[in-house]
Structure formats: structure tokens, C-alpha cells
C-alpha positions as CSV (number, residue, x, y, z in Angstrom):
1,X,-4.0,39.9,15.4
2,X,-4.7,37.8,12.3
3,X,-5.8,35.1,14.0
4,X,-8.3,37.0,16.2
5,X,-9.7,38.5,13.3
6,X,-10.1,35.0,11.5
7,X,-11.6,33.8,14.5
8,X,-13.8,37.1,15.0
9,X,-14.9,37.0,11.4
10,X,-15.7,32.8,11.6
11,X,-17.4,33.6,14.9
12,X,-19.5,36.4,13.1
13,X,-20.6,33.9,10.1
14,X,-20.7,31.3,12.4
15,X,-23.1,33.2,14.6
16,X,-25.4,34.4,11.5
17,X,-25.2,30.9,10.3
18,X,-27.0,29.9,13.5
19,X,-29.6,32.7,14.2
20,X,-30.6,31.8,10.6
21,X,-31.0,28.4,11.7
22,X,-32.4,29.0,15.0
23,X,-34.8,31.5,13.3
24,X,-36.2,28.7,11.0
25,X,-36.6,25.9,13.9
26,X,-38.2,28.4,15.8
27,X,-40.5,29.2,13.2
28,X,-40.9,25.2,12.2
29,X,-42.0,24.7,16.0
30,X,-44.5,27.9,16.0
31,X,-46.1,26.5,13.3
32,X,-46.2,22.9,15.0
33,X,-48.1,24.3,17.9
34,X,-50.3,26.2,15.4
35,X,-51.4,23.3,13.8
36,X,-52.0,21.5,16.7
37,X,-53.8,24.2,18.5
38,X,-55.7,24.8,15.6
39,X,-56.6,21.1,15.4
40,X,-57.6,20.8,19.3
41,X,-59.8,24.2,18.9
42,X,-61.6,22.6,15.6
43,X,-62.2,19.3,17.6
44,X,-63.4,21.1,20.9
45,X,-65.8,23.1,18.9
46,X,-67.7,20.4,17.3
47,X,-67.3,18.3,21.0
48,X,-69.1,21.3,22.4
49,X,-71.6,21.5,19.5
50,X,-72.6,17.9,20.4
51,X,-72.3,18.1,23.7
52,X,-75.0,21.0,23.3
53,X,-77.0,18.6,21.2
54,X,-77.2,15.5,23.6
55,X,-77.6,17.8,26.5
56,X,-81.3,18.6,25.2
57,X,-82.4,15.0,25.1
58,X,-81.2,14.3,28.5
59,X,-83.0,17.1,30.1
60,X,-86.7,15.4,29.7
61,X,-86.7,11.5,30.4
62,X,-88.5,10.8,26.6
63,X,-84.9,9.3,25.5
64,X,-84.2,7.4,28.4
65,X,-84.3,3.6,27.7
66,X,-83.4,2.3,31.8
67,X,-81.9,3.3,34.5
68,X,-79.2,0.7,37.3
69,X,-78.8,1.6,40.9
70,X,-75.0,0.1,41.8
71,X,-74.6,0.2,45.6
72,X,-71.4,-0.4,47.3
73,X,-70.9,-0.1,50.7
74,X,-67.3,-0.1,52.8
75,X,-66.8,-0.7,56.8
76,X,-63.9,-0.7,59.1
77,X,-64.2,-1.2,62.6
78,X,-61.6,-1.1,65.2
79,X,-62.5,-2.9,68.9
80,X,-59.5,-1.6,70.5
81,X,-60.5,2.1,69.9
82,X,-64.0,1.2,69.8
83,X,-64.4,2.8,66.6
84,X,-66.7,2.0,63.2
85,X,-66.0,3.7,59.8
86,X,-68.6,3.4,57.2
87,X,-68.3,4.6,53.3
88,X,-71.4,3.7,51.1
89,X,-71.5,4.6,47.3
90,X,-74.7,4.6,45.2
91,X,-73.9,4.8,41.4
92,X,-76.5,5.5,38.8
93,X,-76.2,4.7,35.2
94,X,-78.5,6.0,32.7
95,X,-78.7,5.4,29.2
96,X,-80.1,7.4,26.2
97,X,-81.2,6.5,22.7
98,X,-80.8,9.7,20.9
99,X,-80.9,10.6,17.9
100,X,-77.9,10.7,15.1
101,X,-77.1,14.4,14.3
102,X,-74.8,13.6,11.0
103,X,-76.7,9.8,9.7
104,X,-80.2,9.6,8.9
105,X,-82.3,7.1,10.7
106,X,-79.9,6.3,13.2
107,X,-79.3,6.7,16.7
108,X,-76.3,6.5,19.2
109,X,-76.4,5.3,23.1
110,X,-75.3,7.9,25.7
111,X,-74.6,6.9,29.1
112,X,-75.0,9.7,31.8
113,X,-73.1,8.2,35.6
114,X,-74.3,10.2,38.1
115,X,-73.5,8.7,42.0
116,X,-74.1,9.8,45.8
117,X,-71.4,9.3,48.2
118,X,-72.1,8.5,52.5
119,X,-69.7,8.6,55.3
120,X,-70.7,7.6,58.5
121,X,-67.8,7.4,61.4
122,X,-68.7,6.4,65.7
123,X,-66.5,6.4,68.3
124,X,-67.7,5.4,72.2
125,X,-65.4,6.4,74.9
126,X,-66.0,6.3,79.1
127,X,-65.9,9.8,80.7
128,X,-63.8,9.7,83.5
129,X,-65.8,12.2,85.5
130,X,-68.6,9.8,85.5
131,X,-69.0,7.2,88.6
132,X,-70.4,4.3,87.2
133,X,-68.3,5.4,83.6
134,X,-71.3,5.4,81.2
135,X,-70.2,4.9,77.7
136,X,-70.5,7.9,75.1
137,X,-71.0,7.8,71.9
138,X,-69.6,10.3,69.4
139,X,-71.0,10.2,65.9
140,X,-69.7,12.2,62.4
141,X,-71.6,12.0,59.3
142,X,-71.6,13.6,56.2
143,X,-72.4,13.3,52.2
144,X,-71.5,14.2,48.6
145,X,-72.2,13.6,45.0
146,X,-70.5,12.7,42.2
147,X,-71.4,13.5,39.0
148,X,-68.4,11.3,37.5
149,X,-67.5,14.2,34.9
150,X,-64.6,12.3,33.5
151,X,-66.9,9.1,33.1
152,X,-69.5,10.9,31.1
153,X,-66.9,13.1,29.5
154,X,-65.3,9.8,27.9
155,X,-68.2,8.2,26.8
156,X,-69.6,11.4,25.2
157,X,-66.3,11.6,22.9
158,X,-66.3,8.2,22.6
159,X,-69.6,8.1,20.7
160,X,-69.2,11.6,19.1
161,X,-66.3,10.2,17.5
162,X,-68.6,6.9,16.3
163,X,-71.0,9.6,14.9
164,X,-68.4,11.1,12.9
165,X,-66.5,7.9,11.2
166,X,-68.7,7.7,8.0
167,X,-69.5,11.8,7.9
168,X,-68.0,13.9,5.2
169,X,-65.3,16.6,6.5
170,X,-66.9,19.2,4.5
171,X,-69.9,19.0,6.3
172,X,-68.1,19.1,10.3
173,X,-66.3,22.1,9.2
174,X,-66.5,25.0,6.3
175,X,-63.4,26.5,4.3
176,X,-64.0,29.6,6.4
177,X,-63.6,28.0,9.8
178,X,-61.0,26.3,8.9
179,X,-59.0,29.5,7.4
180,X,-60.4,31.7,9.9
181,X,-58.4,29.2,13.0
182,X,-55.2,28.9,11.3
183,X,-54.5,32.9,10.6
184,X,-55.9,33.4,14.2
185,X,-53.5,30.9,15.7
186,X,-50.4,31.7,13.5
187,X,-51.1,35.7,14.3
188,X,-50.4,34.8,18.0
189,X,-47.2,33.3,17.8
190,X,-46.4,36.5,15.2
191,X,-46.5,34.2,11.7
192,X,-48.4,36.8,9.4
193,X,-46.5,35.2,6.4
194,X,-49.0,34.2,3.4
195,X,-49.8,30.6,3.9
196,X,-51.8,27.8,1.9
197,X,-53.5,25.0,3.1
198,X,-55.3,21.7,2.1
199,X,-56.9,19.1,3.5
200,X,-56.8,15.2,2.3
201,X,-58.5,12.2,3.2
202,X,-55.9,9.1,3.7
203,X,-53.6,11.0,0.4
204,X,-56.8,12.3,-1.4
205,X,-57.6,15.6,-1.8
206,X,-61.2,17.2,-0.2
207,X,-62.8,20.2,-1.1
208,X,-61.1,21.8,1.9
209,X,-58.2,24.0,0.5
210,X,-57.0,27.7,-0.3
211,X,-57.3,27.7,-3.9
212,X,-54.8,25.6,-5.8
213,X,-52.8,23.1,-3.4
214,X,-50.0,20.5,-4.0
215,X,-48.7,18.4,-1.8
216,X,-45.1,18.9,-1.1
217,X,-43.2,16.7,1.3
218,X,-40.1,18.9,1.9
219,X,-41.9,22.4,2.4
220,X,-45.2,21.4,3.7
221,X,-46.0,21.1,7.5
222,X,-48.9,19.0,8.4
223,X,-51.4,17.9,11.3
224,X,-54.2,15.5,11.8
225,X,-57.4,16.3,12.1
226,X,-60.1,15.0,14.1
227,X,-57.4,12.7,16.2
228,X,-58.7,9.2,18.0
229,X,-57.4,9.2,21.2
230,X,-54.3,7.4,19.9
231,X,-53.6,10.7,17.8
232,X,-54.7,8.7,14.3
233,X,-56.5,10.0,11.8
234,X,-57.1,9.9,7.9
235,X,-57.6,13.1,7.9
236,X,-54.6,15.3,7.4
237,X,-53.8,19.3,6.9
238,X,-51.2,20.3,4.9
239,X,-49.5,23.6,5.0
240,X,-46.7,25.6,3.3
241,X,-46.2,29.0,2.9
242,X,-44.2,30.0,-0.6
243,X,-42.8,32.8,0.8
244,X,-40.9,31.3,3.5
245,X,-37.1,31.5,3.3
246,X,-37.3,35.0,2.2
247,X,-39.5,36.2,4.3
248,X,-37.6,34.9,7.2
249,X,-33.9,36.3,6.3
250,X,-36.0,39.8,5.5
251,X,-37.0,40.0,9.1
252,X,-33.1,39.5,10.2
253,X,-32.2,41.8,7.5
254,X,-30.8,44.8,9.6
255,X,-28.8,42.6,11.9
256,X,-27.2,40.6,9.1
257,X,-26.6,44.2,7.6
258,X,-25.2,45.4,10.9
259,X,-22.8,42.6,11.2
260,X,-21.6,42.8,7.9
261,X,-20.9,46.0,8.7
262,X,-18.9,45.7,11.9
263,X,-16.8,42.7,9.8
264,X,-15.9,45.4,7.2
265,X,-15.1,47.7,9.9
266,X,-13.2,45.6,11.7
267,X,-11.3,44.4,9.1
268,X,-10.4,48.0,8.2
269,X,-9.1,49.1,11.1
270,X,-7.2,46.1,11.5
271,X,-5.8,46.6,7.7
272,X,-4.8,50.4,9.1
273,X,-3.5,49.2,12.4
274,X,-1.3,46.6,10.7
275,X,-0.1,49.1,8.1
276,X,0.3,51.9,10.8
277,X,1.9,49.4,13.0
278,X,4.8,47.9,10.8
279,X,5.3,51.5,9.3
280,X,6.2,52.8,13.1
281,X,8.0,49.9,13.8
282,X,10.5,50.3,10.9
283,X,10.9,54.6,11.2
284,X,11.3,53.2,15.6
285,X,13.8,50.7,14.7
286,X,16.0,52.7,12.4
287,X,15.9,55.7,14.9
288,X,16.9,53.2,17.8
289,X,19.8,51.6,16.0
290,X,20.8,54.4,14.8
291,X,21.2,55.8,18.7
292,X,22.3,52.6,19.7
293,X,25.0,51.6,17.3
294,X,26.5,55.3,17.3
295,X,26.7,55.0,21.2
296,X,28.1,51.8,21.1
297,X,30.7,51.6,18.6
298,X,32.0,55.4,20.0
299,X,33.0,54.5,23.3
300,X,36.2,52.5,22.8
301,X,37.9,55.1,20.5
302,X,36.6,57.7,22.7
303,X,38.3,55.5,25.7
304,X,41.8,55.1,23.9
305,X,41.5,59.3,23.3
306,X,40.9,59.9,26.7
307,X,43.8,57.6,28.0
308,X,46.2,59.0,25.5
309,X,45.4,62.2,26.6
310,X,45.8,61.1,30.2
311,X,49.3,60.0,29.3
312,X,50.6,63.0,27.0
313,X,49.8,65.5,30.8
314,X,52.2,63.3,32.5
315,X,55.3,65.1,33.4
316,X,57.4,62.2,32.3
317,X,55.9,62.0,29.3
318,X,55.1,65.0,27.3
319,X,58.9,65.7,27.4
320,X,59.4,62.7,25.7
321,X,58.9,63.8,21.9
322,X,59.0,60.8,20.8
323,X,55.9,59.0,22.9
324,X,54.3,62.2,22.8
325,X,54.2,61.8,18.7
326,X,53.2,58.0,19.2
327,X,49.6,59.4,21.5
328,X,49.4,62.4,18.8
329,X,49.1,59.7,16.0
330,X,46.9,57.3,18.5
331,X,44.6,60.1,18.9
332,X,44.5,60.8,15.1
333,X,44.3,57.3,14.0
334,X,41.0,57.0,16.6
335,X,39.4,60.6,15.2
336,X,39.7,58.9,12.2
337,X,38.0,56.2,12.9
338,X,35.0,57.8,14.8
339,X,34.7,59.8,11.7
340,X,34.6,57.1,9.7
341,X,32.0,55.8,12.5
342,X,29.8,59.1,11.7
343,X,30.0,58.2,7.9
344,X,28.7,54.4,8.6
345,X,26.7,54.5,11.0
346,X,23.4,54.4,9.2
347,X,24.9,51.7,7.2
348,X,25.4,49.5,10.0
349,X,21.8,49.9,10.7
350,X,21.1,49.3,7.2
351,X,23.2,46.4,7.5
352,X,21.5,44.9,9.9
353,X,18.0,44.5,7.7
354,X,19.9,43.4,4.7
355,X,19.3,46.6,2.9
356,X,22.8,47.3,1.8
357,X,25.8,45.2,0.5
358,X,29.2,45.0,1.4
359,X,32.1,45.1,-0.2
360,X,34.7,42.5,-0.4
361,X,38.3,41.9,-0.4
362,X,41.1,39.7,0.3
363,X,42.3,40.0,3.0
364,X,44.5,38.5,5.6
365,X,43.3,38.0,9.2
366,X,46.3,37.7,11.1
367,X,46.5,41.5,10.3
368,X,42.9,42.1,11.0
369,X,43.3,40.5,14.7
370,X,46.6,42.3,15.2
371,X,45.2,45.5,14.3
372,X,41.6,45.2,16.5
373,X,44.2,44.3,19.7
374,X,46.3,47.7,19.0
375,X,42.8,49.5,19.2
376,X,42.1,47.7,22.6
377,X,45.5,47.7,23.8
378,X,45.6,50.7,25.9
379,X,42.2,49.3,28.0
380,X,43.8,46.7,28.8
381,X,47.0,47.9,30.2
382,X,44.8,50.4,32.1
383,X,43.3,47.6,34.3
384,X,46.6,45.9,34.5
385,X,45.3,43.2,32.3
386,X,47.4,41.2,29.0
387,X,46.6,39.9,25.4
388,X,48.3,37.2,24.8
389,X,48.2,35.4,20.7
390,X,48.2,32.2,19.4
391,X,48.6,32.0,16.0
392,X,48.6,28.9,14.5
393,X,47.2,29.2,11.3
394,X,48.4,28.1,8.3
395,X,46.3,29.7,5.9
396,X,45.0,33.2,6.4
397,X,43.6,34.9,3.5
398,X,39.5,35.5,3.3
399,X,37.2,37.3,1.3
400,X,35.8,40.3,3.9
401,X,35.7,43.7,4.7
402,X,38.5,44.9,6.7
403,X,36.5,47.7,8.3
404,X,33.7,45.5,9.4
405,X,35.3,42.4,10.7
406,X,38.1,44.5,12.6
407,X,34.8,46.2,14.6
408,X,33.8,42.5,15.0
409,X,37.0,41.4,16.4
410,X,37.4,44.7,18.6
411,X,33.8,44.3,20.0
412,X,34.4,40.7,21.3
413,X,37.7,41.6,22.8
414,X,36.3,45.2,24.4
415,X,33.8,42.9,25.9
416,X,36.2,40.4,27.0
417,X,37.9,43.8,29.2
418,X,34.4,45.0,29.9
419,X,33.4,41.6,31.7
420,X,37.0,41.1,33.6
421,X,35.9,41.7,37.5
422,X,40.2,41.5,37.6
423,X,42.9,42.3,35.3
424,X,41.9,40.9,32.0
425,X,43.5,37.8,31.1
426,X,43.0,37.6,27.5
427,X,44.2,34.4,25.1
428,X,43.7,34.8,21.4
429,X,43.9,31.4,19.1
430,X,43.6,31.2,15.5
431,X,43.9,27.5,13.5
432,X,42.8,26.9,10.2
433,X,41.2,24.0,8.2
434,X,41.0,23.1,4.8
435,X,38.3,25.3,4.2
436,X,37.9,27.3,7.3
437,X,39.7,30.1,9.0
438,X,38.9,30.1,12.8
439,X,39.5,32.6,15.6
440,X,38.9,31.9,18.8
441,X,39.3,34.5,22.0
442,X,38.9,33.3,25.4
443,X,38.9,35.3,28.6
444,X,38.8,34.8,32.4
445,X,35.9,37.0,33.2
446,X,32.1,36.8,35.0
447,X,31.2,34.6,32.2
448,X,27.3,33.8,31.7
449,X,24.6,31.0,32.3
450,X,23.1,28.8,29.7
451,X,20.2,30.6,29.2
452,X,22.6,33.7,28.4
453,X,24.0,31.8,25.9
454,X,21.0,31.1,23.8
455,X,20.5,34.8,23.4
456,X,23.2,37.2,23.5
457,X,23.4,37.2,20.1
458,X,19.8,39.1,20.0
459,X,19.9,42.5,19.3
460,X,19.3,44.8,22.7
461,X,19.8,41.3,24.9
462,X,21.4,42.2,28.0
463,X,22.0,39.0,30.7
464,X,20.0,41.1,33.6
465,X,21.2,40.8,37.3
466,X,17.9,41.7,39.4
467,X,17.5,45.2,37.9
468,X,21.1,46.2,37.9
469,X,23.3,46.2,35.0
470,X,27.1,45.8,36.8
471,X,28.4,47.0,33.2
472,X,26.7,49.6,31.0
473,X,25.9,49.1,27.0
474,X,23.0,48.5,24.7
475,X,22.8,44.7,23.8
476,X,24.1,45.8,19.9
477,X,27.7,44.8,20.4
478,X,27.3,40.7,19.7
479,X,24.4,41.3,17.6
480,X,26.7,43.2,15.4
481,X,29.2,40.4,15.3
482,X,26.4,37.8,14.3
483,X,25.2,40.0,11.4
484,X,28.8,40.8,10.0
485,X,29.6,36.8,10.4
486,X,26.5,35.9,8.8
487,X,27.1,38.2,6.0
488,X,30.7,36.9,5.4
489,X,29.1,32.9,5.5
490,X,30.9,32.1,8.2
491,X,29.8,31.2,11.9
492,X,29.7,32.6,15.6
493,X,29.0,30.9,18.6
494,X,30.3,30.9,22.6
495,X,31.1,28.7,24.9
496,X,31.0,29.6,28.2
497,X,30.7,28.9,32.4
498,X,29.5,31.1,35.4
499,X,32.8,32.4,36.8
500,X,34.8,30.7,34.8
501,X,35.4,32.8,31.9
502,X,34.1,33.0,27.8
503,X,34.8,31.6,24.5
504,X,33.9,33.3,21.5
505,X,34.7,31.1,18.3
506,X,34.5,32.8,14.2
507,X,35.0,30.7,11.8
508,X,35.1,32.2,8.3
509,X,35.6,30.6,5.0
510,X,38.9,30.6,3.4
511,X,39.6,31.8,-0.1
């Protein structure tokens, strides 16, 4: 969860991040094609305005200097189809003296191409209805001008732009024009920021500009104007508008504002669900343990109450005083024992998230072991089964709690029983080291796989047969045993084979 909400939040910035910088290339490029618009309408306005003005001098023949016929003529004849193709051109070129519009006393040459275009095509074939097959002769003719508009187009901007090398830019167009264009051509591509413009003449500044202008190379945009038809000119408008960065995170204001928004919400509710989650976790896991453990650790004293019971109704038996006083105080010894179960068993899930301490004693664990087989004793003679000890330890006094380690000795030999398909064929070994007390119990039962291994010290781990458990319990038993351990320092760990039977090893330290 804290990594999606990282990543949501560094999505989020990174997202704003990138509409903010989208927003200003986007507004960069509007502005391009402004300028350049704006620069192709100021050009095709004064094109026109000369065009308009030369057109009036061509009309009567008073300006005309001489006139060239070009004739060019192109045949193709084919003798096998008896066929002739013939395409004639006649080209006329007339030039003008005119009159300068922009310099005194001068004039400029216009050329006006103008041209008349013939095909002619024949093609004699014999009838083959005809009895002496007379020839026939089928003609096709047909004509067309040219007024060669890309010809006269070309040299009409080619001496317009003569005309206009040595004329001031003032005088081809006014600050009005020039204002009136760019707002018209920045309104349709929606820039109606406040803008300022000025125009200079190869880095000098000309009378065309909005009021006080400065060039600036990192905020201003600029354009030729009045372009060769390389693109060159000396003439260049600059533009920059002083309002831009702000004006431009204004209009994204509400969105930013929105997703600021959904990051504070989201991180709210995940602040509440994280809360809310840990909070049920803890009151779920103390009211499952609590359930749990109860169930688990009651069973075998309820078992050995049962089976005394079982024995004292025997005929044989309850006439015997003597045994019948032995399963009295059996049956005493495990109330006991369950009540001092009811007492602990909160503890034990306390225990088990290091919330309470316990307390410590010397002890010797030859009695510990002796006193967790009595408890078990009676399951195993009821499946015919036999504990059989190994005591080889020299040295046998720790520092534990009698209460918990007997539970941790009983609950490894109750599952030994529990996981005997047969009779029960239990071996208990003790040895000692220098610094280490160890206890090791190994049955003959089902045993379990690796991977069973690696877990079945987890609390509620269960090795799982399809969906059938062959043996019933709650995955708390061995769980138990590993926290008890661990909280003495000492060690637990198994060893075991498929079929072959378990060995559970404790080794605690010695005083």
C-alpha cells in the first residue's frame, strides 16, 4: 500500500510536471505558427498590393517595350499503325517598363508569358467492307492556352522583392497593421495573453514596436519578415509576453487544485485504512489466539480425564481402592492444570508478541521431561504405543520456567502420538555440552516433506493433504514451542523423512 501510494503520488507530480510542460511547448508552437502566419499574411498583402499595381500598366500596351513569339513544335509518327501525333507550342513573352512604386525615378521590368498550345493526331485504316479497301483517314484535333501562372507569378515576386531592398519598413507596413495581424492570429489559436512586440533591422531597432521594447533572448519569440525565398531576411519581429508563466499555470489552476486535492484524499484514507487495518489486525489476532491456544493446550488434559474416567467404570478396577485413588489424583492433578490453563491463557497469547515476561528458575530438566511423559503417558498406552528414555546427560540444571517448558515438551510428544498411523514408538534422548543442554525426541510416525519443514514452526501452519486434514488441531502447538525456546535463548529445529518418522531437537543453555 505504501508503495502504491508513492508511486500514485510520483505519478500525480509527475503528470502535473508534464501537462505544465506540454502546456508551455504547446503554447511555444501556437505562437510559432502565429508569427509565421502573421508574417505570410503581411507579405501576401503587399504581393497583392503590387500585383494590383502592375496589373494596371499591363492592361494598355503604353509600357510595353517588345514582345518574342517562341514556337516549338513535337511529332511522332508510327508507320506500322499508320499513325502521326503532332504537339506545337507558341510561347509569348512580354516585357514591361513600369514604373517604381517605392523609388523615385526608377523603374522595374515585368515579364508577362502567356502561350497557346495545338494537338493534332491522324490515324488511316482500310475498311474491310470495302472491295478495293480504300484507306480512311481519322483525324483529332484540339487546343489550349497557357497562361504560365507560376512563370509570371515568380517573376512578379522576384522583382517586387527588388523594389523593396532599399525601402524603409515603416513605409510597407504601419504600427497598426502590424498589431492588428498578430492579436488576430494569436486570438485564433486562443493566445489572448498581453503581448509586446518590436521590430529590428539586422539587431537595430525601427520605429515598429508596442511602446517600450527590449530584446530578450530567453523570453522573446521571433520571426522574419519579408522572407527571400531562402527564408532570410534582416528584418526580424520580436515578441514576448511578460505575463506568460503565470498566466499559463492560472489557466491549469483548477486541475492542479483538483489533483492536489485527490493526493490529500488519498493519502488520508490510506493514513485511516492503515490505522484501521493494524488496529483490527491486533483486537483479530488476540481474539484468535486466544480461541486457538485455549483449544489446543485443553485437549490433552481433557484426553487423560476422559481415559481415567474410562478406567475407574471398569469392574476390575473401581474395586481396586488403591488404582481407583491413583485416577482420582490423575484427574485432580489435570483439573488442576486446565485451571491453571484458564488463568494463562491470555498470557500465552501475550507471550507470543513479546508483551509479557517470564519468570525464571533453576531448574532441572530431567524432571521436566519425566513429568511431560507422565501427562502423556496414558495416550500412549491407549494406542498400544511406548516411551522409551535416554538420558545421557551429565549436566541438567537451566534457567526456565517449569510451567512453560513442560507444555513445550508435552506438545512435541502429544504430537509425536497424534502423528503415529501405528502404536507410537517413542525414543527420548537427552546429552549435554559444555554449555548446552539438549533434548531430543524422535518418533516413528507419517513424518513430513521438506517444504513442511521450513514452516511448521509458523503459527496456524498445517502440512495440508488435498483438503483433508487426517489429524485435527490449529497450527499453534510448534509455534508455541518456538516462542517458549526463543524466549529461554535456546534453539528448535526438526529433522525429518516422509514415512519414516520425526526428530525434534531443543537445545537450551545451561546454567
Amino acid at each position: 500500500m505504501s508503495i502504491s501510494l508513492v508511486g500514485i503520488i510520483s505519478v500525480q507530480v509527475y503528470w502535473i510536471k508534464d501537462a505544465i510542460r506540454n502546456k508551455q511547448k504547446q503554447f511555444d508552437n501556437d505562437v510559432t505558427v502565429a508569427l509565421n502566419r502573421s508574417s505570410e499574411r503581411i507579405k501576401d498583402k503587399e504581393l497583392k498590393n503590387f500585383e494590383v499595381y502592375v496589373a494596371q500598366f499591363k492592361k494598355n500596351g503604353v509600357f510595353r517595350k517588345n514582345a518574342e513569339f517562341k514556337n516549338f513544335m513535337f511529332q511522332l509518327i508510327d508507320t506500322t499503325a499508320k499513325s502521326k501525333l503532332t504537339f506545337s507550342s507558341t510561347i509569348l513573352e512580354e516585357n514591361f517598363k513600369i514604373p517604381s512604386k517605392f523609388i523615385d525615378n526608377d523603374t522595374i521590368l515585368i515579364k508577362q508569358i502567356s502561350g497557346k498550345n495545338d494537338v493534332y493526331y491522324s490515324q488511316a485504316f482500310t475498311s474491310t467492307n470495302e472491295e478495293f479497301g480504300t484507306p480512311t483517314l481519322k483525324e483529332t484535333r484540339y487546343s489550349f492556352r497557357d497562361s504560365h501562372s507560376d512563370l509570371n507569378l515568380q517573376q512578379l515576386e522576384k522583382a517586387y522583392r527588388e523594389t523593396q531592398k532599399l525601402n524603409l519598413i515603416q513605409r510597407r507596413i504601419t504600427n497598426k497593421e502590424l498589431n492588428s495581424i498578430l492579436k488576430e492570429e494569436f486570438a485564433k489559436r486562443n493566445i489572448t495573453q498581453e503581448f509586446k512586440y518590436g521590430v529590428y533591422d539586422d539587431g537595430f531597432a525601427t520605429p515598429l514596436k508596442s511602446g517600450y521594447f527590449n530584446i530578450e533572448p530567453k523570453k522573446n519569440f521571433y520571426y522574419p519578415l519579408f522572407g527571400d525565398e531562402n527564408g532570410n531576411s534582416k528584418y526580424k519581429l520580436y515578441i514576448k509576453f511578460p505575463n506568460r508563466s503565470e498566466n499559463l499555470i492560472s489557466g491549469m489552476m483548477k486541475i492542479l487544485l483538483l489533483s492536489l486535492l485527490f493526493i490529500g484524499i488519498i493519502i488520508a484514507a490510506f493514513s485511516t485504512s492503515l490505522y484501521q487495518l493494524v488496529r483490527q489486525k491486533k483486537i483479530s489476532e488476540i481474539k484468535t489466539d486466544f480461541i486457538n491456544n485455549m483449544t489446543h493446550e485443553f485437549k490433552t488434559p481433557i484426553a487423560t480425564i476422559n481415559l481415567a474416567l474410562d478406567a475407574i467404570k471398569n469392574p476390575k478396577i473401581i474395586s481396586d481402592e488403591e488404582k481407583v485413588k491413583r485416577y482420582v489424583q490423575m484427574i485432580r492433578d489435570e483439573n488442576k492444570r486446565m485451571h491453571g490453563q484458564v488463568e494463562n491463557v491470555l498470557r500465552i497469547s501475550k507471550l507470543e508478541k513479546n508483551q509479557i515476561e517470564i519468570s525464571k528458575d533453576a531448574i532441572d530438566m530431567h524432571d521436566i521431561v519425566n513429568e511431560a511423559i507422565e501427562h502423556i503417558k496414558l495416550l500412549v498406552a491407549n494406542k498400544n504405543g511406548s516411551v522409551t528414555t535416554h538420558f545421557e546427560a551429565i549436566s541438567t540444571e537451566a534457567l526456565g520456567n517449569k510451567f512453560h517448558l513442560t507444555n513445550v515438551v508435552v506438545n512435541i510428544l502429544e504430537n509425536a502420538v497424534k502423528y503415529s498411523e501405528s502404536e507410537p514408538k517413542i525414543d527420548v534422548f537427552t546429552e549435554s555440552t559444555n554449555k548446552y543442554f539438549i533434548l531430543k525426541i524422535k518418533d516413528e510416525g507419517i513424518g513430513m516433506s521438506r517444504n513442511a519443514q521450513k514452516y511448521v514452526f509458523n503459527k496456524f501452519y498445517r502440512e495440508h493433504k488435498g483438503n483433508i486434514h487426517n489429524v485435527k488441531g490449529h497450527g499453534l502447538g510448534l509455534a508455541y514451542v518456538k516462542e517458549i525456546v526463543d524466549n529461554h535463548q535456546g534453539t528448535v529445529y526438526v529433522e525429518s523423512e516422509k514415512s519414516k518418522g520425526s526428530t525434534f531437537t531443543v537445545k537450551l543453555p545451561l546454567i
